[in-house]
N, C-alpha and C positions, 0 to 999 in steps of 0.2 A: 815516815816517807810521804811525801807531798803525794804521788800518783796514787797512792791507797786511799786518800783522807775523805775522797769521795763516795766513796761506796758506804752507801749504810749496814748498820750493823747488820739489822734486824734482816738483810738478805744472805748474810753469809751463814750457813750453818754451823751451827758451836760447836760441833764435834768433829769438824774437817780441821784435817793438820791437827789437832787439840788430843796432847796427852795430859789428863789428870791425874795427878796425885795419887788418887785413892786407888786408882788399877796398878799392880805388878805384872809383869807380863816376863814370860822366858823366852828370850829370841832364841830361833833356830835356824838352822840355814836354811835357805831356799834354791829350789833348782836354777841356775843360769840360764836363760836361751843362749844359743850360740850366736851371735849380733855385735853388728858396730857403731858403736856411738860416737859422733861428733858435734864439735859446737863449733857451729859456721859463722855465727856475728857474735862478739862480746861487745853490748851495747856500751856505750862509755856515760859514766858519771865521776861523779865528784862531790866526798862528805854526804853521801848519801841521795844526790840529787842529781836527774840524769840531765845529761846533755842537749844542744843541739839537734845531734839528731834521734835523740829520742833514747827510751831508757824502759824501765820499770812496766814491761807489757800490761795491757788492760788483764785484770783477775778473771779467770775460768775463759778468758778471749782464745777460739781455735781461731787457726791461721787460717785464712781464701786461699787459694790455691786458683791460675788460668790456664787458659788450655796451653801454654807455653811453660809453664811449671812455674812458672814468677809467686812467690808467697807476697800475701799483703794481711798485714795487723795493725792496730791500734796501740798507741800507746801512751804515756807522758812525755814528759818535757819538749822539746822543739826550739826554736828562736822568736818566736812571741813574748812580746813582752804585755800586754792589755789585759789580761787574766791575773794580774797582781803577781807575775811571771808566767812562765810558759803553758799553756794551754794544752799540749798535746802536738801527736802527730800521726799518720799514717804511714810506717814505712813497707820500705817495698826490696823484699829479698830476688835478687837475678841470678843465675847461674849463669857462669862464663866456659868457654871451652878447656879450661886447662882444672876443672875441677871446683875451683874455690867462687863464694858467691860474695857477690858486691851488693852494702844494706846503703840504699837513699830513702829519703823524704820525699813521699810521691806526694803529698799534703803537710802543710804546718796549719793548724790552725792557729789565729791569731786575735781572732774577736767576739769575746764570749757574749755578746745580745747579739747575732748572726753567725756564728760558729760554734760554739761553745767548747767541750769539752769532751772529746772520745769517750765512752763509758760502755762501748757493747766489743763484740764480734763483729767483723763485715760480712755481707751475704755479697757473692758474687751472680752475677745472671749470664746465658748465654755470649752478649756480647762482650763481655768484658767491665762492664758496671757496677762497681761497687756502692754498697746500700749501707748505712749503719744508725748508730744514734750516739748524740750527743747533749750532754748537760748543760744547759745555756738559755739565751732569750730573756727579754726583761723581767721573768716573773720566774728566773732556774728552773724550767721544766725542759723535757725534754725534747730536744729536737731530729727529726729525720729528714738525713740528707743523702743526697747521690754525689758520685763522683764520676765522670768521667772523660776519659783519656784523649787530649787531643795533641794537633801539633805540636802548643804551646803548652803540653805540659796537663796534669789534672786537674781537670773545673770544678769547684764544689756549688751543689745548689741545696736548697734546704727547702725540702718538698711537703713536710707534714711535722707539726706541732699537737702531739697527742697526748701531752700533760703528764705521762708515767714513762717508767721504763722500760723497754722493747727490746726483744728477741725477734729477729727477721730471717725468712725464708724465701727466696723466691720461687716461683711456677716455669713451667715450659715457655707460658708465654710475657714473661716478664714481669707478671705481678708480684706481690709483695703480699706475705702473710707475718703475723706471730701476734703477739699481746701487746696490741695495740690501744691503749685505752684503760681508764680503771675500772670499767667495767659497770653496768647496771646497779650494782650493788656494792661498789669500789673494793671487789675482792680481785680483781681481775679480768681481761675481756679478750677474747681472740678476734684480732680484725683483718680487716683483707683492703688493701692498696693497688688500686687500680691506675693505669695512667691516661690522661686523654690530650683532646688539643687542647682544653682549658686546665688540665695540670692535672694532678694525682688526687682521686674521691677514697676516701676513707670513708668504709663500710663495720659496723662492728657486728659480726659474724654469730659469738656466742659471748654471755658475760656469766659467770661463775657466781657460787653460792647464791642457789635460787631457793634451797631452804635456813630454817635457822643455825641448822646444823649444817650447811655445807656439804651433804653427801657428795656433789658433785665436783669437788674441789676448790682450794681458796690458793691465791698467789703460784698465780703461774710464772717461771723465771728466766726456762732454758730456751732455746731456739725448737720449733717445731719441726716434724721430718716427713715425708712422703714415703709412700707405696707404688708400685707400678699405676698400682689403680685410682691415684689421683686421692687417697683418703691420706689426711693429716693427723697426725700422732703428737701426744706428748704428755709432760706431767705437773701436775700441782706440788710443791713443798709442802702447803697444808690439807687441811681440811678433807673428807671423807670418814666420818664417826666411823670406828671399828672399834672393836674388841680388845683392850676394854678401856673403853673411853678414849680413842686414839687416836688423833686428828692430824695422821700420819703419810697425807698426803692422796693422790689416787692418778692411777692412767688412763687415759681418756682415747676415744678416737670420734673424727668427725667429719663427714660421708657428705658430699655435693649433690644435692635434689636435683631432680629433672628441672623446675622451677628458679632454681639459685639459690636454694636457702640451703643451709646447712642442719645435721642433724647431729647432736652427742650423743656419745655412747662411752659409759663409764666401762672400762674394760677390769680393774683392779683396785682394791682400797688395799694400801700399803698398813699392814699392821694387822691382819684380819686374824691373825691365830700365832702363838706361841713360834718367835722365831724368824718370824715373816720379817724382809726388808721394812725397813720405816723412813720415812724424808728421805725421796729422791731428787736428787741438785743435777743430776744429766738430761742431756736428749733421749733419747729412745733411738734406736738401730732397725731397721728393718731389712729384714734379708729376703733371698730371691723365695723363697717358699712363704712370706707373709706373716713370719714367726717374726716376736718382738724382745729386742735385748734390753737393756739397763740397768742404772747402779743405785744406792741407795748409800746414804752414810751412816745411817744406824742398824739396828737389827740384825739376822741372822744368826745361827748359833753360837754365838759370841761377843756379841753386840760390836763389832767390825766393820759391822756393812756386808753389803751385797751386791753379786753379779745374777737379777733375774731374767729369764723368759716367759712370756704369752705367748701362746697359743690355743689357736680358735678351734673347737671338739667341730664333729659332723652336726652335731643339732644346736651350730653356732653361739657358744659359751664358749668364754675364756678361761685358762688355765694358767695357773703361774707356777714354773718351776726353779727350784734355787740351780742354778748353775755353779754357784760358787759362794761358798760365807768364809768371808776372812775368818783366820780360828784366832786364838787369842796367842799362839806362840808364834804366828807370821808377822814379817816385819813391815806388812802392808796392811791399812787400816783406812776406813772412810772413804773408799772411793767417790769421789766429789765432778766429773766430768764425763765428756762425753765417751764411747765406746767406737769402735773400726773393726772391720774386718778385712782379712786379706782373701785370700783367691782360694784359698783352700779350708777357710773356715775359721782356722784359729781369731783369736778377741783379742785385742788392746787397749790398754789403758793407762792412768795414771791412778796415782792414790798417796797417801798420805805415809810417812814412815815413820818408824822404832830405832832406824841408823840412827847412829850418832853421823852429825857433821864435823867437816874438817874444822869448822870455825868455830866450833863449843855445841852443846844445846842437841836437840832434839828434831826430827821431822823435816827432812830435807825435801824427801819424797822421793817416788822410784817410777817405773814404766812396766808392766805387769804383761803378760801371756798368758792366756787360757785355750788350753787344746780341745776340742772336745774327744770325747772316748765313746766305745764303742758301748761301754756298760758305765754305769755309776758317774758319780761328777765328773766334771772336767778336771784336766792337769794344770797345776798354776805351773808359770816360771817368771823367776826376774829377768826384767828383759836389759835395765838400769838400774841404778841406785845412785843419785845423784848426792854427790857429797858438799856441795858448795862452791867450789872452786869451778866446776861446769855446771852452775845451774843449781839455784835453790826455788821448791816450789815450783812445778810443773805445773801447768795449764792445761788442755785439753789436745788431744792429736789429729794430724792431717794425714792422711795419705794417699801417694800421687800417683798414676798408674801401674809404673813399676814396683811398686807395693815398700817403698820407703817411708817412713813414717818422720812428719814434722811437726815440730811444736816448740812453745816458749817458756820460758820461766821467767814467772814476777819479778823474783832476785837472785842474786848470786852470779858466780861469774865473776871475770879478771878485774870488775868493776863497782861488784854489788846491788848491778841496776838489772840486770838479768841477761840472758841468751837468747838465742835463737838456736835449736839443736836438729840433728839428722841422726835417722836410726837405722841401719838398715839390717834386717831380720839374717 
């Protein structure tokens, strides 16, 4: 598939989606939530290649969401033809009054040395201003661009050329954060995107593996997250030496000085004892008490993956508790994306499966629930289990005040180029 070709290997984790051989595993049932599932757009392609207006969503891409419930993603195809075909596009999901939503082309891009090629998530900012990055420019690196919304339709500008790939966050007041940069020691670098009258200053914040070993983390991947209180979160794929010998990634947090400089603080080394989550591929969650969620694709008592929490003691130490280890007879495995909460606490997600699909083969993927309990782990339940025909290979989830959860799949679908789906709990 042409929309995939782009993503290097070495950032997908091996064991998301990935059943080996060597494991047997006995499915068993899993509890249902009670929940409705729909697929609102069946993107259209053809022989594997999506259309016009777009097809095969960007991998691990959560939808924007504005304050009018409008979804906006990234994806392939388009009507470009300068990219040695289509380039990509930004669509743009509406909700109409009679229930059903209508998907446009709110962007085509069409000129890969001044456009290039969709490759992230959009950050949306107060006004309505979508922020992303794309693959392009005369030397294929990457580029960061704004879009926005006028009479005539959405403007694209290309505000920042920071040579890697980026995950972006915006602030209250319209700045721009994530890993920006490769960093001091090209492991990686968290930067901060300012705007002015002479255009947007790119500052690089913090730059990773500052020893040989990396304690502090290497290859940061996912979108960063805030707190009330203004401090940024999030997690390395590599690096953090643990026990034993396990360079399994680490979470980090990083605190705005009186001055403007910033401070790290390694909160977690994934892999530090028998069991322990390893290589985490999501954002971090942060809830109203300050406690910290996330998932992992390796480890836990099963090597499944993991649902953890942080949390900060009174004499300001972190703690990490498993909330959830896939066991080895669940048919959810490697949770690879980001985590959501509703109103009442319960988690969301996506993750990797053990179904069979309707179209042959293995690992569709499913949408997961975790209750928490008043004692002992949390309760899982299947919230979906996507067979192919709606939606193969989930992405990451949205959800919009009324506690509706949305998101996409890479492929599958009346088309094979993927959906756009609605879940409502």
């Amino acid at each position: 598939m042409k929309s995939l070709s782009w993503i290097p290997k070495s950032l997908i984790p091996k064991p998301v989606w990935v059943l080996t051989l060597a494991v047997a595993l006995v499915l068993t049932p899993a509890a249902l939530a009670d929940s409705q599932y729909r697929v609102l757009h069946n993107f259209y392609g053809h022989n594997g290649f999506p259309g016009p207006k777009g097809g095969n969503p960007v991998l691990f891409a959560v939808l924007a969401i504005d304050g009018s419930g409008r979804l906006y993603g990234p994806a392939a195809g388009g009507s470009g033809n300068k990219c040695f075909g289509p380039c990509g596009v930004i669509f743009e999901m509406s909700p109409e009054a009679n229930g059903k939503w209508n998907e446009s082309v709110a962007f085509n891009f069409d000129d890969p040395y001044t456009e290039g090629e969709p490759i992230t998530a959009l950050a949306i900012d107060g006004q309505g201003n979508l922020y992303g990055a794309a693959k392009g420019g005369p030397l294929g690196t990457t580029l960061i661009y704004e879009l926005t919304s006028g009479s005539g339709g959405w403007m694209f500008k290309m505000i920042e050329d920071p040579g890697t790939d980026v995950a972006l966050i915006p602030d209250a007041s319209g700045n721009l954060y994530g890993f920006l940069g490769v960093g001091q020691y090209s492991n990686g670098g968290v930067g901060e995107l300012l705007p002015g009258s002479n255009g947007w200053t790119l500052t690089e914040i913090y730059s990773f593996c500052l020893k040989p070993t990396c304690p502090d983390g290497s290859r940061p991947l996912v979108p960063l997250s805030w707190d009330t209180n203004g401090n940024l979160y999030g997690t390395t794929y590599e690096g953090g030496y643990s026990y034993p010998q396990c360079f399994c990634g680490v979470a980090f947090q990083l605190t705005l000085n009186s001055d403007g400089t910033w401070t790290y603080h390694r909160l977690h080394v994934f892999g530090s004892f028998p069991h322990d989550g390893r290589y985490p591929y999501g954002g971090l969650m942060v809830d109203a008490s300050g406690d910290i969620y996330g998932t992992t694709t390796q480890g836990g008592p099963h090597e499944n993956g993991t649902v953890f929490r942080l949390s900060q003691t009174q004499e300001g130490h972190w703690e990490e508790t498993l909330v959830y280890g896939f066991p080895a007879g669940n048919k959810a495995l490697a949770p690879g994306n980001n985590l959501v909460f509703d109103d009442v606490g319960n988690l969301y997600g996506t993750a990797g499966s053990l179904e069979r699909c309707t179209s042959g083969g293995f690992g569709c993927g499913l949408v997961f629930k975790l209750t928490p309990r008043k004692i002992g782990m949390w309760k899982y339940s299947l919230v979906h289990q996507f067979k192919g025909p709606d939606g193969d290979f989930p992405n990451g989830l949205t959800m919009d005040s009324k506690g509706r959860l949305y998101g996409t799949t890479t492929t599958g679908g009346s088309y094979g180029v993927g959906v756009v789906f609605e879940i409502t709990p």
